[in-house]
TORPASE-991094 format. One record per residue: chain; y, x, z of N, C-alpha, C, O in turn. Coordinates in Angstrom, 3 decimals, always signed. Each point is the difference from the previous one (the first is absolute). Layout:
<cadena:A; n.c2:Y; n.c1:X; n.c3:Z; ca.c2:Y; ca.c1:X; ca.c3:Z; c.c2:Y; c.c1:X; c.c3:Z; o.c2:Y; o.c1:X; o.c3:Z> $
...
***
This chain:
<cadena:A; n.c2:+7.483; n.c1:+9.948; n.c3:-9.202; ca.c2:-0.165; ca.c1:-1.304; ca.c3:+0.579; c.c2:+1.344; c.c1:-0.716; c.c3:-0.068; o.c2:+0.976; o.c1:+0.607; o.c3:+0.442> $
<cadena:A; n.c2:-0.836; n.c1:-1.683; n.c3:-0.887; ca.c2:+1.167; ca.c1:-0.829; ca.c3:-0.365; c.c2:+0.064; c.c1:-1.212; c.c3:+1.192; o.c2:+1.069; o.c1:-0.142; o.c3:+0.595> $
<cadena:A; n.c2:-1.644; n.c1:-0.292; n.c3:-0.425; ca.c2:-0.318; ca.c1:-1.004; ca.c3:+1.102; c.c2:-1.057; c.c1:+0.179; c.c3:+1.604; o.c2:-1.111; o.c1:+0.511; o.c3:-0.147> $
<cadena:A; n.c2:+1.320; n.c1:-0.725; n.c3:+0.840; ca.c2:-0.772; ca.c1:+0.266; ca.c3:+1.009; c.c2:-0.258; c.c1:-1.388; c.c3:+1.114; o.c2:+0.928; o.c1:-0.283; o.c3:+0.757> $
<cadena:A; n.c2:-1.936; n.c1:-0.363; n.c3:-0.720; ca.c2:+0.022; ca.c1:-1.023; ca.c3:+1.237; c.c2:+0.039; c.c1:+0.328; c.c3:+1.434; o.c2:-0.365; o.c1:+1.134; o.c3:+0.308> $
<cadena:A; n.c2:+0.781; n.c1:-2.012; n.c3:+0.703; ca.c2:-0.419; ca.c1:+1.005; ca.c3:+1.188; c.c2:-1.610; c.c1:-0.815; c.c3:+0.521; o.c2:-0.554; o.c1:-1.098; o.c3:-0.055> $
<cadena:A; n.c2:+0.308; n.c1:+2.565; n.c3:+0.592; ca.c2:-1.548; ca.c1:-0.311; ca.c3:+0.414; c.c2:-0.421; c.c1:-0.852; c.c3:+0.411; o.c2:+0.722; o.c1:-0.553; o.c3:+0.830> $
<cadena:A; n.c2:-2.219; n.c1:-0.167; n.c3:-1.129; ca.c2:-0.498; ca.c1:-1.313; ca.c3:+0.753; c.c2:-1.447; c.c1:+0.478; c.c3:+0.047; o.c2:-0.641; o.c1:+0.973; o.c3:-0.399> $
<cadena:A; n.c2:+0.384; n.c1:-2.296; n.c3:+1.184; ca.c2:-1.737; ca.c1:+0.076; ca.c3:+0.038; c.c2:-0.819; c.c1:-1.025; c.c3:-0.163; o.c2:+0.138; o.c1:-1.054; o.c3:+0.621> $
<cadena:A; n.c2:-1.300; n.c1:+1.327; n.c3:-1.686; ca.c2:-0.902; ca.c1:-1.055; ca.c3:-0.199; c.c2:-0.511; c.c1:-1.083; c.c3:+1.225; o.c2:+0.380; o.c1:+0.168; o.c3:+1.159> $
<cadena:A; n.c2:-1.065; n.c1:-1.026; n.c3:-1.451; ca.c2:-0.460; ca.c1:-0.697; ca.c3:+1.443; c.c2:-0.964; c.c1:+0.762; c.c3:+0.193; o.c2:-0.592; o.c1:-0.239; o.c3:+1.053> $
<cadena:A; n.c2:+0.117; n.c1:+1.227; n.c3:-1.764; ca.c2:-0.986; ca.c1:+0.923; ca.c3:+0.473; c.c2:+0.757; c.c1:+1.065; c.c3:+1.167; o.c2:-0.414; o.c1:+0.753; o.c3:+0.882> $
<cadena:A; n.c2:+1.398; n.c1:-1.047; n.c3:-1.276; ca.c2:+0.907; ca.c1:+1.340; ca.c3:+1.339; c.c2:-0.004; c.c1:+1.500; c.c3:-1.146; o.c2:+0.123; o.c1:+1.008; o.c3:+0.695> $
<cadena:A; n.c2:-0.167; n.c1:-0.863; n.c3:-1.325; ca.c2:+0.122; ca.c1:+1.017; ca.c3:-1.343; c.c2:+1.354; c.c1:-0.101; c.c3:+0.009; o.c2:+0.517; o.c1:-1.117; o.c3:+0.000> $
<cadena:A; n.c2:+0.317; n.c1:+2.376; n.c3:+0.009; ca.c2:+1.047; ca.c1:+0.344; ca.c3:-0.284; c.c2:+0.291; c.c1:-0.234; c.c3:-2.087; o.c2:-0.822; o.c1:+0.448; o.c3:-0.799> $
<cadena:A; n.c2:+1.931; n.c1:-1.100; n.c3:+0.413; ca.c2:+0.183; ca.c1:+0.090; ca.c3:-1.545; c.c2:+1.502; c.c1:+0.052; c.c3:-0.272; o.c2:+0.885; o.c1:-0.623; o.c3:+0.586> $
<cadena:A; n.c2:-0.791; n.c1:+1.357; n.c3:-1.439; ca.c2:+1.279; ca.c1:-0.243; ca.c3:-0.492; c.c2:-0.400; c.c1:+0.192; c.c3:-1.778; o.c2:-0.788; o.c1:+0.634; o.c3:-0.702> $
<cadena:A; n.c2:+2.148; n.c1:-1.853; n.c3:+0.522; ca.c2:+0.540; ca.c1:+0.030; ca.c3:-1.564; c.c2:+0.726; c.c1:+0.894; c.c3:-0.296; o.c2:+0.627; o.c1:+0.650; o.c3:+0.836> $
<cadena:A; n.c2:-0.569; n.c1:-0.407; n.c3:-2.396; ca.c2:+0.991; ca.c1:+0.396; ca.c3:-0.331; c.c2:-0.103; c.c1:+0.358; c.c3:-1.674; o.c2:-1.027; o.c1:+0.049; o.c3:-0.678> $
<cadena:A; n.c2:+2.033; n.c1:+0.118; n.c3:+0.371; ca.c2:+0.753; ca.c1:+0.219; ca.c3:-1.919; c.c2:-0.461; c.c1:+1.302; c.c3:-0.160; o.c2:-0.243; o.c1:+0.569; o.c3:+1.063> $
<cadena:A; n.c2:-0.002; n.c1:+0.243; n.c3:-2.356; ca.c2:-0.272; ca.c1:+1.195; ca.c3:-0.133; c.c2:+0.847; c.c1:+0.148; c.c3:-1.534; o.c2:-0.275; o.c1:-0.704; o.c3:-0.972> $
<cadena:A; n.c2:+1.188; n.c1:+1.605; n.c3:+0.978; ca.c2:+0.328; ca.c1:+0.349; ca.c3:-1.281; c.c2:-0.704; c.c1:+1.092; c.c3:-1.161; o.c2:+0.027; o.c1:+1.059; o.c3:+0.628> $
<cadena:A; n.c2:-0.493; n.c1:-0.827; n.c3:-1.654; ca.c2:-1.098; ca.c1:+1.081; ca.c3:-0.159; c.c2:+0.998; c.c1:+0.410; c.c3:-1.415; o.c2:+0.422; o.c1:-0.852; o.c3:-0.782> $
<cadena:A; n.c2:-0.182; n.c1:+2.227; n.c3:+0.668; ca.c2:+0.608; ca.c1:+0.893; ca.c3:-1.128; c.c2:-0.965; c.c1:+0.970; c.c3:-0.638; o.c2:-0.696; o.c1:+0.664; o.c3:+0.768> $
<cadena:A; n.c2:+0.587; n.c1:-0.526; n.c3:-1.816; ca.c2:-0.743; ca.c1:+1.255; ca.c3:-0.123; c.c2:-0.025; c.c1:+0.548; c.c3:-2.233; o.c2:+0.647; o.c1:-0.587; o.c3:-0.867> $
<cadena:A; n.c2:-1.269; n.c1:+1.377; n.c3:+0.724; ca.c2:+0.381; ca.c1:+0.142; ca.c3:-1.463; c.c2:-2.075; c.c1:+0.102; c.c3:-0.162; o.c2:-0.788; o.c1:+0.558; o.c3:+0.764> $
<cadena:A; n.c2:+0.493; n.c1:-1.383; n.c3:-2.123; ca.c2:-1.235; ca.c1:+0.246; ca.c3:+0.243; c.c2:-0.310; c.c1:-0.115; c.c3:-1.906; o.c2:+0.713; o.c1:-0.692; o.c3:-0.727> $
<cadena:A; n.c2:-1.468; n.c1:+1.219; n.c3:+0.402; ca.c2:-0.476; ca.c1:-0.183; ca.c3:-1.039; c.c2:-0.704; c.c1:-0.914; c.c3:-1.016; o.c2:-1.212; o.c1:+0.215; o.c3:-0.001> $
<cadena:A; n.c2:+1.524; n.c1:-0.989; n.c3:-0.701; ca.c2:-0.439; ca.c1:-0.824; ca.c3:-0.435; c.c2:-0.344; c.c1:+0.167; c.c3:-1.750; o.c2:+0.732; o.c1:+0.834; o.c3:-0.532> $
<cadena:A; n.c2:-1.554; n.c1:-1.390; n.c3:-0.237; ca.c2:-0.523; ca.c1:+0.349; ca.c3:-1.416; c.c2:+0.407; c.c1:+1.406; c.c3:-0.538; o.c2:-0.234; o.c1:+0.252; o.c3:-1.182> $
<cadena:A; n.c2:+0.765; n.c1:+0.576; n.c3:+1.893; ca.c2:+0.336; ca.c1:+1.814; ca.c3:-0.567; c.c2:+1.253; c.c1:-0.105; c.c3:+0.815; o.c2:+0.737; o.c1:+0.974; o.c3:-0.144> $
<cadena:A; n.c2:-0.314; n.c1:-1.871; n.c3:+0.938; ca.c2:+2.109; ca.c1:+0.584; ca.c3:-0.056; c.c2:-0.238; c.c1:-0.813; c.c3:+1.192; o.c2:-0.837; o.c1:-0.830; o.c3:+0.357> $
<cadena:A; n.c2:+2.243; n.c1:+1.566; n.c3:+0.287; ca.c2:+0.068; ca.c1:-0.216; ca.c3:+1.639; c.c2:+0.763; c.c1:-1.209; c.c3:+0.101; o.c2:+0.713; o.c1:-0.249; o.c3:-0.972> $
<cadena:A; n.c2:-0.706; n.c1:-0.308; n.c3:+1.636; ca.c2:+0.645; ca.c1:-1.762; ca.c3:+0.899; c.c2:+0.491; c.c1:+0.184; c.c3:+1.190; o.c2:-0.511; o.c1:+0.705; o.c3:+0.870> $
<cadena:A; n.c2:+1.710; n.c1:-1.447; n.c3:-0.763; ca.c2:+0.430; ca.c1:+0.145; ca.c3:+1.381; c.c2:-0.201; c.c1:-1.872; c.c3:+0.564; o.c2:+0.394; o.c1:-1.084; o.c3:-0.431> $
<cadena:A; n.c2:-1.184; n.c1:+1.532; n.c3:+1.540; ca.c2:-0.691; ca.c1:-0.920; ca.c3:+0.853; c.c2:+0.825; c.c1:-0.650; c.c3:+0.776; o.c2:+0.234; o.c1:+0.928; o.c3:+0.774> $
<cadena:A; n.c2:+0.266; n.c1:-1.626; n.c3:-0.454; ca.c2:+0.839; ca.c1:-1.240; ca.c3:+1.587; c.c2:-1.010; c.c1:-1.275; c.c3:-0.295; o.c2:-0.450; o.c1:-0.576; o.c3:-0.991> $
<cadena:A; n.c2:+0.340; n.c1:+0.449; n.c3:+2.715; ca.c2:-0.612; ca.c1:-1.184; ca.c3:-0.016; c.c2:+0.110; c.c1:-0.274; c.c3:+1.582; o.c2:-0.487; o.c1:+0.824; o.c3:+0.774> $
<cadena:A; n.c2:+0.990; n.c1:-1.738; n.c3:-0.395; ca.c2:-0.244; ca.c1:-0.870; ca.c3:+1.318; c.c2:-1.417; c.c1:-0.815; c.c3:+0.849; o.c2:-0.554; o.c1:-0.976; o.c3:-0.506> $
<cadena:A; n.c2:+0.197; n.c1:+1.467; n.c3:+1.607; ca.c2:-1.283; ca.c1:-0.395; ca.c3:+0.090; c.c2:-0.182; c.c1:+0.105; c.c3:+1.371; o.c2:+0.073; o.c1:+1.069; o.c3:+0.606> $
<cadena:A; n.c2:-0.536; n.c1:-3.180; n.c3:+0.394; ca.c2:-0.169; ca.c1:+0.065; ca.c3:+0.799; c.c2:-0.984; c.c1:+0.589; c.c3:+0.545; o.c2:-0.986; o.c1:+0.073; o.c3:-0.734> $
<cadena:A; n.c2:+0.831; n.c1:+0.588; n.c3:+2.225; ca.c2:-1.010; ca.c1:+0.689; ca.c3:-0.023; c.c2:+0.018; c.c1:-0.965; c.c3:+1.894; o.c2:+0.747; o.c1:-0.891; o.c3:+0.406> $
<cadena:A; n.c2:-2.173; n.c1:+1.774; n.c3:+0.446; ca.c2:-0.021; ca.c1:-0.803; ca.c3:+1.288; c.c2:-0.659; c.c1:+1.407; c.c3:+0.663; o.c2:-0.710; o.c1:+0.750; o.c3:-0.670> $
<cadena:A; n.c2:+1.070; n.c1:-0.492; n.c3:+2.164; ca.c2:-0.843; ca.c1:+0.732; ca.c3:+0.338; c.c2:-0.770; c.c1:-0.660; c.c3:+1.397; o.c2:+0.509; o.c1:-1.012; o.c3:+0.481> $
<cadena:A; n.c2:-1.543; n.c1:+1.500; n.c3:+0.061; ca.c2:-0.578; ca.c1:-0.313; ca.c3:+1.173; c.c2:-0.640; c.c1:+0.856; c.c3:+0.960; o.c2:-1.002; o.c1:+0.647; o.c3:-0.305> $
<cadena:A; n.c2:+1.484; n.c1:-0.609; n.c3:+1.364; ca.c2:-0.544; ca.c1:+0.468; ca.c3:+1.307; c.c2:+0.568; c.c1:+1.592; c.c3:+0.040; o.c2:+1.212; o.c1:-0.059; o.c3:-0.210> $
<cadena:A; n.c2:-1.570; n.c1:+1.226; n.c3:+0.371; ca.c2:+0.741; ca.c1:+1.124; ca.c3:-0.351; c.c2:+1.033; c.c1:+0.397; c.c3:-0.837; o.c2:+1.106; o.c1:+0.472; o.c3:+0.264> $
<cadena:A; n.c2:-1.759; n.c1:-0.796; n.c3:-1.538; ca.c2:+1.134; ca.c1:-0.058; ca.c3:-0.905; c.c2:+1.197; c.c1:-0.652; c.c3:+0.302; o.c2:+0.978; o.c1:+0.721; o.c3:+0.198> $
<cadena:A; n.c2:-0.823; n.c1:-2.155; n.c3:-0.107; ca.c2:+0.828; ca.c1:-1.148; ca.c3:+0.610; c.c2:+1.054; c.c1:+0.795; c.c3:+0.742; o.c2:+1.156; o.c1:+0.012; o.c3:-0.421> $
<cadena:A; n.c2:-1.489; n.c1:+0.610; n.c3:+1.444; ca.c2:+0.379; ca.c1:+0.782; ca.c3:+1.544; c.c2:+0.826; c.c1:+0.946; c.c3:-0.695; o.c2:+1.225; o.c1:+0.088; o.c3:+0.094> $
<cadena:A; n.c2:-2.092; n.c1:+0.705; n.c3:-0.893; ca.c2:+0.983; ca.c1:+1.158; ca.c3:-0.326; c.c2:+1.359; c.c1:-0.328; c.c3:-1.339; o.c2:+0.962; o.c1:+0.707; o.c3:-0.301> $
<cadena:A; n.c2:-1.322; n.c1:-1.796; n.c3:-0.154; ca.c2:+1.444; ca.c1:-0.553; ca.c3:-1.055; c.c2:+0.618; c.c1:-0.697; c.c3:+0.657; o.c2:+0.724; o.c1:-0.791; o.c3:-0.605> $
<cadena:A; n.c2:-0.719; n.c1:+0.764; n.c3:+1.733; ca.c2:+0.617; ca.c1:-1.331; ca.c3:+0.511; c.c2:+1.502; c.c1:+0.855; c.c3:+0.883; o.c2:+0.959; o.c1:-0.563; o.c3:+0.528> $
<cadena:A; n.c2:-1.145; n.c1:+1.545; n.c3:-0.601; ca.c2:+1.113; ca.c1:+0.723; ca.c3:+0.945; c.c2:+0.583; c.c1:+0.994; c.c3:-1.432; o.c2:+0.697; o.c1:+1.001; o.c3:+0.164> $
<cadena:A; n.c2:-1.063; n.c1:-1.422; n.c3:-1.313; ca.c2:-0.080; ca.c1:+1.251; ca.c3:-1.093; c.c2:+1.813; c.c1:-1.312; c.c3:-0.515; o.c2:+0.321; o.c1:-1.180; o.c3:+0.145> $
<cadena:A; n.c2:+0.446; n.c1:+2.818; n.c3:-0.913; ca.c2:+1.344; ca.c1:-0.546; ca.c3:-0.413; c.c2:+0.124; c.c1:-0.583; c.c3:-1.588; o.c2:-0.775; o.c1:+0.579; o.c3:-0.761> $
<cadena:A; n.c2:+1.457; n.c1:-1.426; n.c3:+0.247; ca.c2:-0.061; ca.c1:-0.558; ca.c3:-1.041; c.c2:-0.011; c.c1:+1.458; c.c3:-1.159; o.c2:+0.065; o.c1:+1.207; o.c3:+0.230> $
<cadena:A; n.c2:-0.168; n.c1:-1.918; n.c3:-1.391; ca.c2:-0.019; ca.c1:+1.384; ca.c3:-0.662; c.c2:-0.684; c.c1:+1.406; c.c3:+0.133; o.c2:+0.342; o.c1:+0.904; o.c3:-0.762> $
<cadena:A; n.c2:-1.280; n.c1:-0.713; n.c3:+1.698; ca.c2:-0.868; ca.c1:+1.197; ca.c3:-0.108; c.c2:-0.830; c.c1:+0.082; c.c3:-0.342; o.c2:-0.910; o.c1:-0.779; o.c3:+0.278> $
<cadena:A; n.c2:+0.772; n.c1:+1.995; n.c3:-1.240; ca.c2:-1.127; ca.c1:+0.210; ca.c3:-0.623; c.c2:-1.396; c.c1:-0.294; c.c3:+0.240; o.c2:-0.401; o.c1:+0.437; o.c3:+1.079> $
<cadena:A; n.c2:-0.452; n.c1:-1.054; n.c3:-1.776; ca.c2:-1.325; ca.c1:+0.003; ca.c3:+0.443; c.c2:-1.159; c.c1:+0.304; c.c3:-1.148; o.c2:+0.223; o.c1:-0.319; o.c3:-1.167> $
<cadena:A; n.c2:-1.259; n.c1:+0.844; n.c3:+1.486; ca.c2:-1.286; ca.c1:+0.045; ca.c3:-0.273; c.c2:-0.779; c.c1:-1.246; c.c3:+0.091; o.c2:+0.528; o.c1:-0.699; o.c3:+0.866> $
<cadena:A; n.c2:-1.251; n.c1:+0.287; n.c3:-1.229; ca.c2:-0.530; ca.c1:-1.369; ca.c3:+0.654; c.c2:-1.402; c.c1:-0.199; c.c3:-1.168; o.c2:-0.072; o.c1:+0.036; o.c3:-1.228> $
<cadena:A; n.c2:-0.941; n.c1:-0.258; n.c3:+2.341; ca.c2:-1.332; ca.c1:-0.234; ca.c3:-0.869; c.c2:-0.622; c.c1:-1.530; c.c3:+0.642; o.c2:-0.038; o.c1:-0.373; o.c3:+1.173> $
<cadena:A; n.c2:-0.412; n.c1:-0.313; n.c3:-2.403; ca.c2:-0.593; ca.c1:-1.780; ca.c3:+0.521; c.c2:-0.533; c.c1:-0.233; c.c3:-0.589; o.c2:-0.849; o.c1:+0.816; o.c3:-0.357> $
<cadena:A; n.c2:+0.887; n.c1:-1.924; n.c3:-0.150; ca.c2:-0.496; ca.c1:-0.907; ca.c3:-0.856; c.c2:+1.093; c.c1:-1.415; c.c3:-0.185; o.c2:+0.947; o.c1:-0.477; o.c3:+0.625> $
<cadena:A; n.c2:-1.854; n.c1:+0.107; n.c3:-2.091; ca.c2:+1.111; ca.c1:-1.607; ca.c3:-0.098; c.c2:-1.065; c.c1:-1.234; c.c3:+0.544; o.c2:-1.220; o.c1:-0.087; o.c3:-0.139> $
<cadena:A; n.c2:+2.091; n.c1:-0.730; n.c3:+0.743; ca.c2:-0.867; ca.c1:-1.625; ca.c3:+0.132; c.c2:+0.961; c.c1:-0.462; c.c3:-0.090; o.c2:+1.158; o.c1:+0.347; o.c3:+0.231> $
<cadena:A; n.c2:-1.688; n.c1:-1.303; n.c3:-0.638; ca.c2:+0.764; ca.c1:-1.689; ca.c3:-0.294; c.c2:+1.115; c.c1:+0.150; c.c3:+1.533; o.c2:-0.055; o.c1:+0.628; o.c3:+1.057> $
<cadena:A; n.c2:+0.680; n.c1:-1.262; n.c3:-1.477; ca.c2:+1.054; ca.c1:-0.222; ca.c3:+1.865; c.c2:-0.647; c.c1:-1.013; c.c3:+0.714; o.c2:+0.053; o.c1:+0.289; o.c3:+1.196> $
<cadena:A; n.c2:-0.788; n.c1:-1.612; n.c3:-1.431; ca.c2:-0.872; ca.c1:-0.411; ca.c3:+0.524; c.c2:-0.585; c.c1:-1.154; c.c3:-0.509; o.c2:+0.795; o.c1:-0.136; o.c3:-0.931> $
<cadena:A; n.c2:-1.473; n.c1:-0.699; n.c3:+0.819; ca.c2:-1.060; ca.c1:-1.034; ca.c3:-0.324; c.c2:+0.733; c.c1:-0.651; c.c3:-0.842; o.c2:-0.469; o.c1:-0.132; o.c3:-1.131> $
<cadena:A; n.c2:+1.915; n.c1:-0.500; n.c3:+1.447; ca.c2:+0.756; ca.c1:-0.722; ca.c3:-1.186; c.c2:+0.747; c.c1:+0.957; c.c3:-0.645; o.c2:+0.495; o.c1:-0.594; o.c3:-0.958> $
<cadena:A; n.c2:-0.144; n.c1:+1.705; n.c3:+0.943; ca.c2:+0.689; ca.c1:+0.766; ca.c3:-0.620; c.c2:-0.604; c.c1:+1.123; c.c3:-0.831; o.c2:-0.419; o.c1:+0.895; o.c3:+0.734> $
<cadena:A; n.c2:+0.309; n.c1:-0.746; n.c3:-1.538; ca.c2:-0.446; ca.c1:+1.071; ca.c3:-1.132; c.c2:+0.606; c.c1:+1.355; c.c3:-0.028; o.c2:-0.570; o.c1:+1.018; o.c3:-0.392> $
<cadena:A; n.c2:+2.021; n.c1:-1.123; n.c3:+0.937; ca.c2:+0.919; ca.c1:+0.745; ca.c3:-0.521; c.c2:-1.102; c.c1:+1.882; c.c3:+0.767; o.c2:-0.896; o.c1:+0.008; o.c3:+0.845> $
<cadena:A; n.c2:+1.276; n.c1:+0.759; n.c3:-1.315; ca.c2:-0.499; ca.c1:+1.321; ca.c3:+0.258; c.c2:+0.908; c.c1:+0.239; c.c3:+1.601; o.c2:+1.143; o.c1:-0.420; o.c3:+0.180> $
<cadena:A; n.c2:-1.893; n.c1:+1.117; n.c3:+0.772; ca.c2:+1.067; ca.c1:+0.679; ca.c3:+0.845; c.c2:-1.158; c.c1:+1.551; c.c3:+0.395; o.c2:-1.198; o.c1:-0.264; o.c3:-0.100> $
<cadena:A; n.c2:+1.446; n.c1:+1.322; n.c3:+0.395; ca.c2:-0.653; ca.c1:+0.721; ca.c3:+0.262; c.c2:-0.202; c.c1:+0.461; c.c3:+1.923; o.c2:+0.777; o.c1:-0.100; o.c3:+0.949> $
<cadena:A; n.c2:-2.091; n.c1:+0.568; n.c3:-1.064; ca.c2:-0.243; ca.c1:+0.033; ca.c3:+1.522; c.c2:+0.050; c.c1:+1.342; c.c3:+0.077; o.c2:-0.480; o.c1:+0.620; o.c3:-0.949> $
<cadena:A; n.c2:+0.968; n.c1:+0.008; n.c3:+1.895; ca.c2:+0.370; ca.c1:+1.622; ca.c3:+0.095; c.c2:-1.459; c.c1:-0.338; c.c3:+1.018; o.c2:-0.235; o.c1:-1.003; o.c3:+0.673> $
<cadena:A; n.c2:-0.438; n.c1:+2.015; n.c3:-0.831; ca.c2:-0.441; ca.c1:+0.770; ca.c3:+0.373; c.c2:-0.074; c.c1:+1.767; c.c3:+0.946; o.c2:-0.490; o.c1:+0.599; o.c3:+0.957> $
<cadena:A; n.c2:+1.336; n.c1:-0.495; n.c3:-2.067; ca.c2:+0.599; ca.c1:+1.986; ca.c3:+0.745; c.c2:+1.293; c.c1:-0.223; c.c3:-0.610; o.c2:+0.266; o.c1:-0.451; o.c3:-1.114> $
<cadena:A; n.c2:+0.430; n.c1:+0.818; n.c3:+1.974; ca.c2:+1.559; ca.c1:+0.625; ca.c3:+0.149; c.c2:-0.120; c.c1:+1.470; c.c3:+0.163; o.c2:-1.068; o.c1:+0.419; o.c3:+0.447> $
<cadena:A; n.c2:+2.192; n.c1:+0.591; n.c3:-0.803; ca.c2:+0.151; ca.c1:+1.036; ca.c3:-0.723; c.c2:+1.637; c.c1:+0.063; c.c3:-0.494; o.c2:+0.410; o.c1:+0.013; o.c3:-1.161> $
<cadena:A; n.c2:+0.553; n.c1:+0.030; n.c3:+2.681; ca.c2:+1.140; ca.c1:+0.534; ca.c3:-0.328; c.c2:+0.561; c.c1:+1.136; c.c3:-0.668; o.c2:-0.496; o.c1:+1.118; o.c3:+0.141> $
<cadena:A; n.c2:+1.415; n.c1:-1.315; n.c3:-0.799; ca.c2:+0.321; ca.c1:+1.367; ca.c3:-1.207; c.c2:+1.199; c.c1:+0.534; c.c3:+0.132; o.c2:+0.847; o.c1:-0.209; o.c3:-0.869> $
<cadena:A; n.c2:-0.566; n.c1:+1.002; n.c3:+1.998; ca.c2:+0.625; ca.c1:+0.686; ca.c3:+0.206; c.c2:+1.341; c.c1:+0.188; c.c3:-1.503; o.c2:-0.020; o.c1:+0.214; o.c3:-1.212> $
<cadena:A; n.c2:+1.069; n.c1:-0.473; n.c3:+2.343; ca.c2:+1.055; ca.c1:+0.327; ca.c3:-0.755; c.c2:+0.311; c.c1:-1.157; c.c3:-1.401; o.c2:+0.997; o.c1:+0.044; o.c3:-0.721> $
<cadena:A; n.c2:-2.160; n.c1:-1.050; n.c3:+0.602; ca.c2:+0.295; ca.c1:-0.517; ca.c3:-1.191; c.c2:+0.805; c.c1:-1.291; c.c3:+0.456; o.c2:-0.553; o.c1:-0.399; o.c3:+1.025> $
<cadena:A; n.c2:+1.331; n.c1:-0.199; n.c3:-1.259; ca.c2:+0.968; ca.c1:-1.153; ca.c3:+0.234; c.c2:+0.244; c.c1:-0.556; c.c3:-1.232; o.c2:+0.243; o.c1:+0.701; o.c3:-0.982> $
<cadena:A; n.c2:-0.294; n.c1:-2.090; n.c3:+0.944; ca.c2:+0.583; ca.c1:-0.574; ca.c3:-1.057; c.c2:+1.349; c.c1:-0.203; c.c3:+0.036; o.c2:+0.403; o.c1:+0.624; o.c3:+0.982> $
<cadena:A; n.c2:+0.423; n.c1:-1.112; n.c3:-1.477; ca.c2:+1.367; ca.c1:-0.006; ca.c3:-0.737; c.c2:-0.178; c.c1:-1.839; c.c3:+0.610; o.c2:-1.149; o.c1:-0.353; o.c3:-0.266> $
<cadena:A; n.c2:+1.880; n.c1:-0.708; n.c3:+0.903; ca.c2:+0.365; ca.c1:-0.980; ca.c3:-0.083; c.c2:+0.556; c.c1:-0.817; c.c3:-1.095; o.c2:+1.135; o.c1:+0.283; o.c3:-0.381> $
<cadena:A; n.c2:-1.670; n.c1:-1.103; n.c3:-0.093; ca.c2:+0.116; ca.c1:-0.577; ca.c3:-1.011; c.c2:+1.510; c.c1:-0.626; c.c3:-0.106; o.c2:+0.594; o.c1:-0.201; o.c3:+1.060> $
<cadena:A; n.c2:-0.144; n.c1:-0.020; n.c3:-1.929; ca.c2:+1.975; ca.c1:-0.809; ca.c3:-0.226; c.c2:-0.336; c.c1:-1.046; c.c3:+0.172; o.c2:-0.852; o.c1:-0.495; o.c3:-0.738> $
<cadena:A; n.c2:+1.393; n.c1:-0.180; n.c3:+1.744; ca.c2:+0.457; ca.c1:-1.352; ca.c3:+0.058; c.c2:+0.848; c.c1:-0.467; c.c3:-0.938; o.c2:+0.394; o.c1:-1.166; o.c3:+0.050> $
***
């Protein structure tokens, strides 16, 4: 996690928080492996929300969602966590300013 908002709540009273997701990984593509980076807003709500919201920059995560639009005028992709799934011991590296 690269970015983190601090927690808010819908006018529904729903706990949400924002936040940046950095994603690494080596994956296979036409026979030969690729190395993957990609930046990608994501949002969580109500449990989830609660439990990233006290969580430290840079820790590892698991994370299962889906993509939607960010909202009615915006197209752009952001993903909705669904399940969180801390990963022990994994930390990212802070990026160079």
């Amino acid at each position: 996690m690269l970015e983190l908002s601090a927690l808010r709540y819908t006018p529904a009273g729903v706990p949400a928080v924002e936040f940046k997701l950095r994603h690494e990984s080596r994956q296979d593509e036409a026979g030969s492996p690729r190395a993957v980076e990609a930046e990608i807003g994501a949002i969580a709500f109500d449990r989830q929300a609660r439990l990233l919201a006290g969580t430290k920059l840079n820790t590892g995560l698991k994370l299962e969602g889906f993509l939607a639009a960010k909202s009615r005028r915006s197209k752009k992709l952001v993903l909705h966590v669904t399940n969180i799934e801390f990963v022990e011991g994994e930390t990212q590296d802070a990026p160079a300013a």
